[in-house]
PDB file of the backbone (N, CA, C, O) and the ligand in Angstrom, with CONECT records:
HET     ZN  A 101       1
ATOM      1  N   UNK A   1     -31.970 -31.855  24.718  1.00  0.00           N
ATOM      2  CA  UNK A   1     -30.630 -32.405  24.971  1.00  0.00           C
ATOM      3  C   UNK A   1     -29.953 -32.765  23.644  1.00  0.00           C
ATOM      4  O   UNK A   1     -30.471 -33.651  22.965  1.00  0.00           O
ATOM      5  N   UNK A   2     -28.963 -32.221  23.263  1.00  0.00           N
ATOM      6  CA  UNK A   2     -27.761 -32.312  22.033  1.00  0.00           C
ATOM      7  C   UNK A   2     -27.116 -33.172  22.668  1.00  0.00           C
ATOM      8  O   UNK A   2     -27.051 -33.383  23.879  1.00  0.00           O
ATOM      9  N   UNK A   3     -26.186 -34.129  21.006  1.00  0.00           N
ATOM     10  CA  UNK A   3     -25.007 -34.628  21.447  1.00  0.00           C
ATOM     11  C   UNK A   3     -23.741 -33.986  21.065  1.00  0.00           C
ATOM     12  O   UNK A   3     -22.578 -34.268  21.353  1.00  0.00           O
ATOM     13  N   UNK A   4     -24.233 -33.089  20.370  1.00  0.00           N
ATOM     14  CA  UNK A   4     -22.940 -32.043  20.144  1.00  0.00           C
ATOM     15  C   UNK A   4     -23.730 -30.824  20.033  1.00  0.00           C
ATOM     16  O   UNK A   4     -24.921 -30.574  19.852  1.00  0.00           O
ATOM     17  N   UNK A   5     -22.338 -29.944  20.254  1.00  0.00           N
ATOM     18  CA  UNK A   5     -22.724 -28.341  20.462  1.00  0.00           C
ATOM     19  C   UNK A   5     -23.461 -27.575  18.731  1.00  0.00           C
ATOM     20  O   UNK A   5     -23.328 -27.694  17.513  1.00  0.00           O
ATOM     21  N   UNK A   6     -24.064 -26.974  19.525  1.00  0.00           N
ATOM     22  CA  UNK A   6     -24.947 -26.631  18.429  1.00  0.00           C
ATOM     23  C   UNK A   6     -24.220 -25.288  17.689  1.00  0.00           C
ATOM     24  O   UNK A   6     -24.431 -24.816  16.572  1.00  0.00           O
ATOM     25  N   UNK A   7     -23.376 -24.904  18.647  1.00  0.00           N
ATOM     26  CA  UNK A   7     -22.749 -23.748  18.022  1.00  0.00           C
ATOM     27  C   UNK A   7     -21.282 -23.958  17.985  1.00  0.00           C
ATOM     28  O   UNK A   7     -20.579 -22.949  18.040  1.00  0.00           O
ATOM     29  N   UNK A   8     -20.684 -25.192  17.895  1.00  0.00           N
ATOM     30  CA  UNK A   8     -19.399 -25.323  17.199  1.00  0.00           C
ATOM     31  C   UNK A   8     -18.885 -26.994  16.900  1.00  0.00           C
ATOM     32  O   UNK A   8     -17.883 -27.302  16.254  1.00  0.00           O
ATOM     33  N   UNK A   9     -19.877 -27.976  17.569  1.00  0.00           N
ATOM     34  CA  UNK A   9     -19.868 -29.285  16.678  1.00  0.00           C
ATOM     35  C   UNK A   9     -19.128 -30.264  17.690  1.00  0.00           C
ATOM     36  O   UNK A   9     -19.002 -31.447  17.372  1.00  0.00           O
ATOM     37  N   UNK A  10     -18.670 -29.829  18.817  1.00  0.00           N
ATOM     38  CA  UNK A  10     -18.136 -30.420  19.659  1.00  0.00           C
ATOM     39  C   UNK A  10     -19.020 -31.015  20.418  1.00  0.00           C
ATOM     40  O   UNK A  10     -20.166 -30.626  20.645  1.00  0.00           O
ATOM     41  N   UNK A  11     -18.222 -32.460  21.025  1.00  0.00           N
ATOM     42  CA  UNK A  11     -19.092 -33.607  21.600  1.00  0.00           C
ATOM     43  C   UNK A  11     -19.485 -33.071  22.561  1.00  0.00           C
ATOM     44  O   UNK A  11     -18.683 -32.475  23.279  1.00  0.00           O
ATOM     45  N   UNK A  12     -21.158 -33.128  22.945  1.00  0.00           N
ATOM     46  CA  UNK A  12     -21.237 -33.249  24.531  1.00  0.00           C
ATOM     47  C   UNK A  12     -20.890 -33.565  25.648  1.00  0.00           C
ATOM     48  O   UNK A  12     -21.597 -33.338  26.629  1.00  0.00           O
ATOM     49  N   UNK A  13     -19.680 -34.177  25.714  1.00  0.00           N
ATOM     50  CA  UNK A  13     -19.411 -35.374  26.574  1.00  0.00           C
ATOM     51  C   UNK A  13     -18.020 -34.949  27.481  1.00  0.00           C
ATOM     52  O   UNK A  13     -17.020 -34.600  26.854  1.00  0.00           O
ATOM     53  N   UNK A  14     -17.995 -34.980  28.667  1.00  0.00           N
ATOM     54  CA  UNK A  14     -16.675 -35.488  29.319  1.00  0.00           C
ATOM     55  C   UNK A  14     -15.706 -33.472  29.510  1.00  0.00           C
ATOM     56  O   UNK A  14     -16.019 -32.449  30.120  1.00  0.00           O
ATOM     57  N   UNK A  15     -15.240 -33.626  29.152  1.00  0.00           N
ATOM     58  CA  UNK A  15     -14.440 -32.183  29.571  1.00  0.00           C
ATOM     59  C   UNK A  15     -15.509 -31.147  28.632  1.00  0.00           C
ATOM     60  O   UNK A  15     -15.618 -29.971  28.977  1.00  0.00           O
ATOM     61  N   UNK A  16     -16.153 -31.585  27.629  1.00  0.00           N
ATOM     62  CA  UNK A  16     -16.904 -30.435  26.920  1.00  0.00           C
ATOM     63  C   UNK A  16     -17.947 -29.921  27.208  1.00  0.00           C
ATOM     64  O   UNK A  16     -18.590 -29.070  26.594  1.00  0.00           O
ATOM     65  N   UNK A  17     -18.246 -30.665  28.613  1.00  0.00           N
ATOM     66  CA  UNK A  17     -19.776 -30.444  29.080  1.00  0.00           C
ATOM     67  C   UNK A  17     -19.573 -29.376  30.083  1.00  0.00           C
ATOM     68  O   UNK A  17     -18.687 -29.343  30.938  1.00  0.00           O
ATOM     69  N   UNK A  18     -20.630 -28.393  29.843  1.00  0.00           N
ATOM     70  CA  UNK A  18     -21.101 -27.487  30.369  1.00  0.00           C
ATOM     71  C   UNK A  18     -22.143 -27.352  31.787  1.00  0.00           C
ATOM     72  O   UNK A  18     -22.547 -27.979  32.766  1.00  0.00           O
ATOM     73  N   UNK A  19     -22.236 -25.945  31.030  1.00  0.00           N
ATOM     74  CA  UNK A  19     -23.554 -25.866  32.157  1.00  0.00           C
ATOM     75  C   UNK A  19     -25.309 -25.769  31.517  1.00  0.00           C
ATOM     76  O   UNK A  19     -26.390 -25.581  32.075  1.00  0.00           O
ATOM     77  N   UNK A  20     -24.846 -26.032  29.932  1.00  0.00           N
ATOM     78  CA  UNK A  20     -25.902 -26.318  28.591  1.00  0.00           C
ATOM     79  C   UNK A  20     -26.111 -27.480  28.412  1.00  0.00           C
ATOM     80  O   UNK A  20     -25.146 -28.234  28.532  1.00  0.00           O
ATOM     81  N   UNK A  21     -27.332 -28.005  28.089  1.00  0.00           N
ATOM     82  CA  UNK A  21     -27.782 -29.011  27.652  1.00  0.00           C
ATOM     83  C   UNK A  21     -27.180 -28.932  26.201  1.00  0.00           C
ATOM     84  O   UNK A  21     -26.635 -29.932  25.732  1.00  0.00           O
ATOM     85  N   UNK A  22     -27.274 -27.682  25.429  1.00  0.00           N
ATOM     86  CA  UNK A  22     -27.016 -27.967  24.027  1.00  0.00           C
ATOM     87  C   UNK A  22     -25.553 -27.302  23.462  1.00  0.00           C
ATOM     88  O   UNK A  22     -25.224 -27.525  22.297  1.00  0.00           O
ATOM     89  N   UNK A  23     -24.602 -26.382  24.448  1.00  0.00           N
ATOM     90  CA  UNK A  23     -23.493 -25.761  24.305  1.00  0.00           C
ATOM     91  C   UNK A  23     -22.025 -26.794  25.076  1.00  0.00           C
ATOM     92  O   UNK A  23     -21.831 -27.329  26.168  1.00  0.00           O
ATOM     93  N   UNK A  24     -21.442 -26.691  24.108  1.00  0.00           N
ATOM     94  CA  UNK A  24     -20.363 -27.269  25.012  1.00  0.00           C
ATOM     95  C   UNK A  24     -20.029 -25.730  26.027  1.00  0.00           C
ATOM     96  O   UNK A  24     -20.583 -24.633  26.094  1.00  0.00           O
ATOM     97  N   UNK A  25     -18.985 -26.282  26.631  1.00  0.00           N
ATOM     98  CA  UNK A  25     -18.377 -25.667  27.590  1.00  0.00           C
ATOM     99  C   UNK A  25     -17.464 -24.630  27.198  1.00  0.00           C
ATOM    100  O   UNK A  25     -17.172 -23.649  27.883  1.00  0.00           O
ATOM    101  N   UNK A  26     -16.950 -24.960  25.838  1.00  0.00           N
ATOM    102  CA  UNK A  26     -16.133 -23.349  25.053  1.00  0.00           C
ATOM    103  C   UNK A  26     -17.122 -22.245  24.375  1.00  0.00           C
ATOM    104  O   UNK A  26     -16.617 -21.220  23.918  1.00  0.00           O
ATOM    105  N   UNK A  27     -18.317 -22.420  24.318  1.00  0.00           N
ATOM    106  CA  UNK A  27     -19.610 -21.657  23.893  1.00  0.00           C
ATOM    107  C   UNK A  27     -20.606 -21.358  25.206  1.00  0.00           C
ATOM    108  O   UNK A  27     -21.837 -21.339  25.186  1.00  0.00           O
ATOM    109  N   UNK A  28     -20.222 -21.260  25.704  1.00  0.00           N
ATOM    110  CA  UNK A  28     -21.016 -21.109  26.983  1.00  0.00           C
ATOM    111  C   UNK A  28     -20.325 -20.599  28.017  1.00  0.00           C
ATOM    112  O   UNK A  28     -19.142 -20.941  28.043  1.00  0.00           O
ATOM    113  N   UNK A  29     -20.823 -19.631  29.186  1.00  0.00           N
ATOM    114  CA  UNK A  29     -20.522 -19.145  30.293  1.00  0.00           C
ATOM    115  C   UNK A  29     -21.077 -20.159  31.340  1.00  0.00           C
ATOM    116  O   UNK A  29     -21.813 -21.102  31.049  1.00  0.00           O
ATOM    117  N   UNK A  30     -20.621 -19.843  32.634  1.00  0.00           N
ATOM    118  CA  UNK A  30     -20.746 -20.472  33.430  1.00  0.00           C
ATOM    119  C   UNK A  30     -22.386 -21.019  34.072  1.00  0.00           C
ATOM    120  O   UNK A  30     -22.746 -22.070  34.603  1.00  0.00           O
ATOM    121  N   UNK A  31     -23.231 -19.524  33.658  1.00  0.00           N
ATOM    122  CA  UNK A  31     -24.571 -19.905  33.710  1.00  0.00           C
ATOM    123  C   UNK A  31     -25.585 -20.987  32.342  1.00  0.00           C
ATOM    124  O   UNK A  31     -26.790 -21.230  32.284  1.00  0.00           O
ATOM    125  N   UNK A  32     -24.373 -21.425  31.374  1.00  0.00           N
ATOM    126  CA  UNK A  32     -24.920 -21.899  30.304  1.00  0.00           C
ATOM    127  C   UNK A  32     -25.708 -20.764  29.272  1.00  0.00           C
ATOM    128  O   UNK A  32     -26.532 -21.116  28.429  1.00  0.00           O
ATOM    129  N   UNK A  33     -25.289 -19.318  29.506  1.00  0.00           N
ATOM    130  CA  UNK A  33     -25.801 -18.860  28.209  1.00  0.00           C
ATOM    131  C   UNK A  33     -24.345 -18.675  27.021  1.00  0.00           C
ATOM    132  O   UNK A  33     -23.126 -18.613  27.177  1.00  0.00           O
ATOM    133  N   UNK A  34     -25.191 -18.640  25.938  1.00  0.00           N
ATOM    134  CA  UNK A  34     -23.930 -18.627  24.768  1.00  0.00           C
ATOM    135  C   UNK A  34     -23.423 -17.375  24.922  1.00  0.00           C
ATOM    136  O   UNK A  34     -23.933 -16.314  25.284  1.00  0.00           O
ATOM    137  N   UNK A  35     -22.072 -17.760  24.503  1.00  0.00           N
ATOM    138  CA  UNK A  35     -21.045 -16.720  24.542  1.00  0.00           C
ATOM    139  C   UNK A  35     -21.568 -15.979  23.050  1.00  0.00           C
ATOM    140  O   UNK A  35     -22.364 -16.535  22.293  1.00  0.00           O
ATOM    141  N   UNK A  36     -20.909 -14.505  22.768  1.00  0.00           N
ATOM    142  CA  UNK A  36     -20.947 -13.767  21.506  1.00  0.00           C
ATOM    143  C   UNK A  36     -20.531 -14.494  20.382  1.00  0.00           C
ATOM    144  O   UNK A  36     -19.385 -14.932  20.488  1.00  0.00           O
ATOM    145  N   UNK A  37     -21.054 -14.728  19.449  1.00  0.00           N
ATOM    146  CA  UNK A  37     -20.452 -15.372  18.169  1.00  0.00           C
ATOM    147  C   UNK A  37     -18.798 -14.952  17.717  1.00  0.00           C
ATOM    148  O   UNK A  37     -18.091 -15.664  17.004  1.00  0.00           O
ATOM    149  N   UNK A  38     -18.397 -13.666  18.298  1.00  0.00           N
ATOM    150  CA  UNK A  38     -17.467 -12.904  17.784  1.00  0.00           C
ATOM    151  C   UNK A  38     -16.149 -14.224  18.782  1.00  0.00           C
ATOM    152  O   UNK A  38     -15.183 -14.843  18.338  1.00  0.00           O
ATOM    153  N   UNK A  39     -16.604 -14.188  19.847  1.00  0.00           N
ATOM    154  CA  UNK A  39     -15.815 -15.114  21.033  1.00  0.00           C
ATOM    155  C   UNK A  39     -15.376 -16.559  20.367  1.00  0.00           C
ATOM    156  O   UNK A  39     -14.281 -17.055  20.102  1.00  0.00           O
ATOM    157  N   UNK A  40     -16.948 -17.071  20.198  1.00  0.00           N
ATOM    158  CA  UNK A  40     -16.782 -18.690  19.535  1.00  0.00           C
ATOM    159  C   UNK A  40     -16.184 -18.816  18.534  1.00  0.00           C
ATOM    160  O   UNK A  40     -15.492 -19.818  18.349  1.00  0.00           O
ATOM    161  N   UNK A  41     -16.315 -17.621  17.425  1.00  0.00           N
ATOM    162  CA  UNK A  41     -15.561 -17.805  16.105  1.00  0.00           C
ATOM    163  C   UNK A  41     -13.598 -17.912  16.360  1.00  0.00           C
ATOM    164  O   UNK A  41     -12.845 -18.643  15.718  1.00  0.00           O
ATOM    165  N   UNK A  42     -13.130 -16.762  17.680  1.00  0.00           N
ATOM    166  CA  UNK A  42     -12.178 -16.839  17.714  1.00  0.00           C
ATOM    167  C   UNK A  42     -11.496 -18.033  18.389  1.00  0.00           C
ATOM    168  O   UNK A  42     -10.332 -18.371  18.173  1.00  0.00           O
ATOM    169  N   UNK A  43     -12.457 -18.712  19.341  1.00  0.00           N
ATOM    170  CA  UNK A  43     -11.855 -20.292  19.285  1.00  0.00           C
ATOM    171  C   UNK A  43     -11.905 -21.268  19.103  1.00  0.00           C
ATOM    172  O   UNK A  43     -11.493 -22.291  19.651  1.00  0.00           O
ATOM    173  N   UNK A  44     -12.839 -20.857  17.655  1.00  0.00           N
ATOM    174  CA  UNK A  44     -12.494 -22.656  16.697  1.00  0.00           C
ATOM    175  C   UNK A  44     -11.600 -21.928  15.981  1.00  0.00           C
ATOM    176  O   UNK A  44     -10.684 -22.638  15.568  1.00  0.00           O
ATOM    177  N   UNK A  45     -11.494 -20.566  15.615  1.00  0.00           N
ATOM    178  CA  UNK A  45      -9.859 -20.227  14.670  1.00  0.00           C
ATOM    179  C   UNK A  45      -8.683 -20.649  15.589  1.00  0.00           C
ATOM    180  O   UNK A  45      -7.692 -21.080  15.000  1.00  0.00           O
ATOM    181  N   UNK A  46      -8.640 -20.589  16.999  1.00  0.00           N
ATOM    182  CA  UNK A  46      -7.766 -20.961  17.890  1.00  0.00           C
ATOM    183  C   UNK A  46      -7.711 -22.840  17.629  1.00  0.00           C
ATOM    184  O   UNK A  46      -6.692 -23.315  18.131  1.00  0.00           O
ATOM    185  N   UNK A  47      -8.177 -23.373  17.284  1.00  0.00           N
ATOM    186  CA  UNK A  47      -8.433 -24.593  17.342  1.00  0.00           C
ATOM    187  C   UNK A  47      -7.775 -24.873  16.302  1.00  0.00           C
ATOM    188  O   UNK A  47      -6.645 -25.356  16.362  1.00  0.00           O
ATOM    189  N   UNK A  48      -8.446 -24.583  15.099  1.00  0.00           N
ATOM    190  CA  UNK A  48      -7.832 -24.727  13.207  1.00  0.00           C
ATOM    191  C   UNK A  48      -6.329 -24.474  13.797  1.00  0.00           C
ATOM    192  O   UNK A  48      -5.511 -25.394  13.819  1.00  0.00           O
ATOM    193  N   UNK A  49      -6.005 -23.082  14.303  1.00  0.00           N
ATOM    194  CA  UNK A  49      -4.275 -23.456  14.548  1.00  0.00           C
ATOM    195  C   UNK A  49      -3.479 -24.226  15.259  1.00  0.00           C
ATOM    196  O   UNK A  49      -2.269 -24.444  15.212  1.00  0.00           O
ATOM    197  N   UNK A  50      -4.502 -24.676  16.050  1.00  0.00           N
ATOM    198  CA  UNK A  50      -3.785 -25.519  17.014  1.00  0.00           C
ATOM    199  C   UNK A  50      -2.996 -27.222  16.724  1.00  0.00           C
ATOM    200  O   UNK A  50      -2.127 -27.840  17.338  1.00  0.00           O
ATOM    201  N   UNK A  51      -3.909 -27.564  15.343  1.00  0.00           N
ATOM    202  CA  UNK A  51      -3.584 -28.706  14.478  1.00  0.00           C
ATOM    203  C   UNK A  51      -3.049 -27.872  13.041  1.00  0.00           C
ATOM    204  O   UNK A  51      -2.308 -28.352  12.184  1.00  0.00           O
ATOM    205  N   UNK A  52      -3.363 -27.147  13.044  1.00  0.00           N
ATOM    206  CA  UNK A  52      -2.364 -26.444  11.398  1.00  0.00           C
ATOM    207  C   UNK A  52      -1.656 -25.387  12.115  1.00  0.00           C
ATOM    208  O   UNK A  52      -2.453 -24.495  12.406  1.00  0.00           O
ATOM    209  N   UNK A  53      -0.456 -25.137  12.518  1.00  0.00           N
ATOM    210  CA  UNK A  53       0.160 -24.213  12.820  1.00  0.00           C
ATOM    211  C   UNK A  53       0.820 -23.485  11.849  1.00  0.00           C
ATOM    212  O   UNK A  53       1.971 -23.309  12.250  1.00  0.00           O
ATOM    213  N   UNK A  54       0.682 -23.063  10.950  1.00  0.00           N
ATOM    214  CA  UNK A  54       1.160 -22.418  10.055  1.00  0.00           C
ATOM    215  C   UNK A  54      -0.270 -21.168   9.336  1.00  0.00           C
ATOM    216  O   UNK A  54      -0.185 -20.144   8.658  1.00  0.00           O
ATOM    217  N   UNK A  55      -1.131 -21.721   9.759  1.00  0.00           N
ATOM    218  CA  UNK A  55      -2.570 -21.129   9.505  1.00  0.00           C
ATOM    219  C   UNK A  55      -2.509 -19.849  10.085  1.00  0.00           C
ATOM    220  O   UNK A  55      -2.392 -19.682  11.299  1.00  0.00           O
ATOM    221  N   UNK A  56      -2.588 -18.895   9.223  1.00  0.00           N
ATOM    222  CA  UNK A  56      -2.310 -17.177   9.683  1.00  0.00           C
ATOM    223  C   UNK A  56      -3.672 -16.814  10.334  1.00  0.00           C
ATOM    224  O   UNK A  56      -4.731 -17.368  10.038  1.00  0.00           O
ATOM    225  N   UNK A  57      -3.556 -15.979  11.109  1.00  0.00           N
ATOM    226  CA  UNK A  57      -5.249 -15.656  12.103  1.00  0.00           C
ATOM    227  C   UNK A  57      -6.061 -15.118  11.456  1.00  0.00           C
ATOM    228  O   UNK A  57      -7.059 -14.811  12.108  1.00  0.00           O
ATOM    229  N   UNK A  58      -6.087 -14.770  10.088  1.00  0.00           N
ATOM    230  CA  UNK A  58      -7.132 -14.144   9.251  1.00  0.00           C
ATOM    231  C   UNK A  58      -7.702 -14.900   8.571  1.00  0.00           C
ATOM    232  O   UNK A  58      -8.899 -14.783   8.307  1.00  0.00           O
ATOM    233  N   UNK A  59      -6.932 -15.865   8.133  1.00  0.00           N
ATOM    234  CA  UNK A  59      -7.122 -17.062   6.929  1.00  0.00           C
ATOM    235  C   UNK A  59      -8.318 -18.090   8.172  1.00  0.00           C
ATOM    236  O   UNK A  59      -9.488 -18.389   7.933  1.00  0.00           O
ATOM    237  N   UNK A  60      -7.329 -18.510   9.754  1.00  0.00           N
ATOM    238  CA  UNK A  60      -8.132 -19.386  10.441  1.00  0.00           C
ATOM    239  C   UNK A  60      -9.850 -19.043  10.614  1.00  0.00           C
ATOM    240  O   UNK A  60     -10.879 -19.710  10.504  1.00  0.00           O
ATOM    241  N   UNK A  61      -9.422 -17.213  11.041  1.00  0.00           N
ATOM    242  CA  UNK A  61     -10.855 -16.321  11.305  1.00  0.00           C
ATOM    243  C   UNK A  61     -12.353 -16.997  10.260  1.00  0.00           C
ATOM    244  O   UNK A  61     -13.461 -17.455  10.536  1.00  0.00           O
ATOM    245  N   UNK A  62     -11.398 -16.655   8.706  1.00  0.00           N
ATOM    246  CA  UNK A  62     -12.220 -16.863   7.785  1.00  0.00           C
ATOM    247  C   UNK A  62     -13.070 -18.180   7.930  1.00  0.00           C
ATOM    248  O   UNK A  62     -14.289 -18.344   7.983  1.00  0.00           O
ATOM    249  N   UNK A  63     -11.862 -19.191   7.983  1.00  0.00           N
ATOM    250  CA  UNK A  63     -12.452 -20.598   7.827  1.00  0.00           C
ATOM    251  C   UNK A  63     -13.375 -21.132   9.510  1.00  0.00           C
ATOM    252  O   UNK A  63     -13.980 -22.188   9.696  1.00  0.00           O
ATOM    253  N   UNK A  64     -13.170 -19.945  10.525  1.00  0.00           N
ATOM    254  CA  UNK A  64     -13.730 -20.541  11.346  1.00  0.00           C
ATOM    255  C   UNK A  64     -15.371 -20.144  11.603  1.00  0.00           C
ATOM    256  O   UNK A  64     -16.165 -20.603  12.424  1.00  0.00           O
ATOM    257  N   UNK A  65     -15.604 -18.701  10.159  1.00  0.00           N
ATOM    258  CA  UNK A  65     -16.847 -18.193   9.874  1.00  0.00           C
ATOM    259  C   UNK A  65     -17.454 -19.090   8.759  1.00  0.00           C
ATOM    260  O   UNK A  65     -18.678 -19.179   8.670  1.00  0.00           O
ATOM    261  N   UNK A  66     -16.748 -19.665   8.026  1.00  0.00           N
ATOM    262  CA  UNK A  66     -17.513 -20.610   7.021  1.00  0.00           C
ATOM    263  C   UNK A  66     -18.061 -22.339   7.464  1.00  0.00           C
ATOM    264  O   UNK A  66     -18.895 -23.020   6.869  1.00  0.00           O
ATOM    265  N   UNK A  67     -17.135 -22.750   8.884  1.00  0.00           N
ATOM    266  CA  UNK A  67     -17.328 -23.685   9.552  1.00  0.00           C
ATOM    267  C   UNK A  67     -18.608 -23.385  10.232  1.00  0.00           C
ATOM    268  O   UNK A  67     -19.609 -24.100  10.198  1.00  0.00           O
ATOM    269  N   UNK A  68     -18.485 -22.333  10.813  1.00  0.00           N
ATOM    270  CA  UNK A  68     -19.915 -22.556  11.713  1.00  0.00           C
ATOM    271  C   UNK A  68     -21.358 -21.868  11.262  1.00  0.00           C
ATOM    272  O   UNK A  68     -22.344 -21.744  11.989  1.00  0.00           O
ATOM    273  N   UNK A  69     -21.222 -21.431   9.799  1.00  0.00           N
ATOM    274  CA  UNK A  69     -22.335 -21.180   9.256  1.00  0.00           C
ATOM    275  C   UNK A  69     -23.126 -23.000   8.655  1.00  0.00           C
ATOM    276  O   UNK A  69     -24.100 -23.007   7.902  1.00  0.00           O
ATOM    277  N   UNK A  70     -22.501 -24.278   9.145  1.00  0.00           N
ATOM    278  CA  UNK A  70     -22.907 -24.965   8.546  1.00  0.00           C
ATOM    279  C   UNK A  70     -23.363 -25.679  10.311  1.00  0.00           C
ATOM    280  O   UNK A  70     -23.757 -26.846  10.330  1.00  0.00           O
ATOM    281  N   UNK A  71     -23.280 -24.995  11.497  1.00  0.00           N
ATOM    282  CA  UNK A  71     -23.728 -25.262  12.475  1.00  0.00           C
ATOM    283  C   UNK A  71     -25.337 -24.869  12.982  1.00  0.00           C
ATOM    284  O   UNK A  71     -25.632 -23.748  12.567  1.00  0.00           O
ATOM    285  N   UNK A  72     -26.096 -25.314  13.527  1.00  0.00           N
ATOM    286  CA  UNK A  72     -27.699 -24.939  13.708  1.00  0.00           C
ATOM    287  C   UNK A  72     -27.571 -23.984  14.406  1.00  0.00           C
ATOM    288  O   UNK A  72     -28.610 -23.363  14.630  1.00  0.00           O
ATOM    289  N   UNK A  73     -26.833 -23.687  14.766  1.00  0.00           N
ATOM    290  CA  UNK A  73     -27.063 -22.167  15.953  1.00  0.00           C
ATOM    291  C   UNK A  73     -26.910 -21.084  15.191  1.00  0.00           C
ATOM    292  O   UNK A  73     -27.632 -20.143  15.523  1.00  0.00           O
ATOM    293  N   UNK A  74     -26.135 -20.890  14.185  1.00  0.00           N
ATOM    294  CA  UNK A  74     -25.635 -19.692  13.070  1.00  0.00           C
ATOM    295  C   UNK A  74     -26.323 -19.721  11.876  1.00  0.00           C
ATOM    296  O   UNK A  74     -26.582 -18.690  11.256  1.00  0.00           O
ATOM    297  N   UNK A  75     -26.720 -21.116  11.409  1.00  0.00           N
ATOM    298  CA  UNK A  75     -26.860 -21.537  10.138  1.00  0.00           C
ATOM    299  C   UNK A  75     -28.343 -20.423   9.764  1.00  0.00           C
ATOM    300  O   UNK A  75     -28.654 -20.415   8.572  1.00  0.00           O
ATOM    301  N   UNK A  76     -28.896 -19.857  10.367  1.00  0.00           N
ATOM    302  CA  UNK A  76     -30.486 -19.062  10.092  1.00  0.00           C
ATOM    303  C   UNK A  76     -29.187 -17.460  10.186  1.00  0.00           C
ATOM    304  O   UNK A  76     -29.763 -16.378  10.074  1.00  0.00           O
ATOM    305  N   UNK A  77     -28.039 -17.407  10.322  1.00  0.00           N
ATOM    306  CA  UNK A  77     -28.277 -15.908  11.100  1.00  0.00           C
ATOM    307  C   UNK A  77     -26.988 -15.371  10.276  1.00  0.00           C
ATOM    308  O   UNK A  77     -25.835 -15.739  10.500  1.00  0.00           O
ATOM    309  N   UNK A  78     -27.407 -14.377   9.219  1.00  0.00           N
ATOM    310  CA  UNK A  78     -25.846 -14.299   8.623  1.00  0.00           C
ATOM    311  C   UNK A  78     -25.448 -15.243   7.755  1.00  0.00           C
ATOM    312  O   UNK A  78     -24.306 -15.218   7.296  1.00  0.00           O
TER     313      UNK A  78
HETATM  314 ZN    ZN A 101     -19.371 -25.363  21.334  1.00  0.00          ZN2+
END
C-alpha cells in the first residue's frame, strides 16, 4: 500500500484512488493495471499545462519524461 502513485506522485487519496493499491486513478485502468508509460507521460504533460498555459506540448512532453524518471515505477527503466 502507497501513499502516492508510484508512477506519477499523486496522492492516494479521495478522487485519485483507484482500483491500485499503488496507482492513482490517472495511471491505471479500471482493473488497476498500469496504463502505457506513453499514456501517463501525456497526462502529467496535460497537467504541466494545465497550471502553465503557455507551455508548448513538446517542451511539457519533455519535462513530463524528466519528472517521472525521478518516480519508482520508471526510475530502473530508461
Ligand atoms: Zn499516477
Amino acid at each position: 500500500m502507497a501513499t502516492v502513485c508510484y508512477a506519477c506522485g499523486a496522492p492516494l487519496v479521495g478522487d485519485f484512488k483507484g482500483q491500485s493499491d499503488i496507482y492513482c486513478k490517472g495511471c491505471c485502468d479500471g482493473r488497476g493495471q498500469l496504463k502505457p508509460r506513453a499514456d501517463i507521460q501525456r497526462g502529467i504533460a496535460q497537467w504541466f499545462r494545465s497550471w502553465q498555459p503557455n507551455l508548448d506540448e513538446s517542451t511539457s512532453l519533455k519535462r513530463a519524461d524528466l519528472y517521472m524518471r525521478a518516480m519508482p515505477e520508471w526510475a530502473d527503466k530508461g
